[in-house]
N, C-alpha and C positions, 0 to 999 in steps of 0.2 A: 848374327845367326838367328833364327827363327826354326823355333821345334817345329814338330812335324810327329803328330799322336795317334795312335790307332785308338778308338773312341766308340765301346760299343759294335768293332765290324768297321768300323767306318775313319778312313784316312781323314784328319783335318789339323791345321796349321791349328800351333799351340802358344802363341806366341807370348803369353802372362806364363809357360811353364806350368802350368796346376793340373790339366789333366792325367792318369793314372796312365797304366799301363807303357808300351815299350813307346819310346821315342828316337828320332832322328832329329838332325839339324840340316838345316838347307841354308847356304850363304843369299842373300838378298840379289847381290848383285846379278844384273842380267843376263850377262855370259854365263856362270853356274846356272841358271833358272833355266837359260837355255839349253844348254848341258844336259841336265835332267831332265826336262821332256823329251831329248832327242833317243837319250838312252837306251842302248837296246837291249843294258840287262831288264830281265822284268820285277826282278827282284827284290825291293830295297833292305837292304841286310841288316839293318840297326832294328826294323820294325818285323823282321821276320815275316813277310807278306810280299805279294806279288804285288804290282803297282799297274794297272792298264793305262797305256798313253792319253786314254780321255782321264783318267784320276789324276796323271801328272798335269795337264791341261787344266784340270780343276786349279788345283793347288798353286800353279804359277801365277791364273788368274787371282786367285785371292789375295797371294803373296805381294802381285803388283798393285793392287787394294791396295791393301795391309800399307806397303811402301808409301803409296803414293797422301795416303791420309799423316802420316808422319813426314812427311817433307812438307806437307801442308800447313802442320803446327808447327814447323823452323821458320816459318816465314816472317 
């Protein structure tokens, strides 16, 4: 699982956990990633904040970063 931080106003993947404020978690795999940008609440409840399809768009994209540099170092 990969937090997910509100940051100053601003949605970003938390994934070292050390950022303040409210948090969610987002499961890595692809089907949830997909899930969550499909979403048509706009809501995300853990972070108390509305989510626009391009911020989930953001976040997938980094997430798929995030993932893919850590399958890189299994190697």
């Amino acid at each position: 699982m990969v937090r997910v931080a509100v940051d100053g106003g601003r949605v970003q993947l938390d994934p070292s956990a050390r950022l303040g404020g409210r948090g969610g978690y987002l499961h890595p795999r692809r089907h949830c990633v997909e899930l969550f940008v499909a979403a048509k609440r706009k809501t995300f409840v853990s972070l108390r904040r509305g989510l626009s399809r391009e911020e989930r768009q953001a976040l997938a994209k980094q997430l798929q970063h995030l993932v893919s540099l850590s399958d890189e170092g299994q190697s």
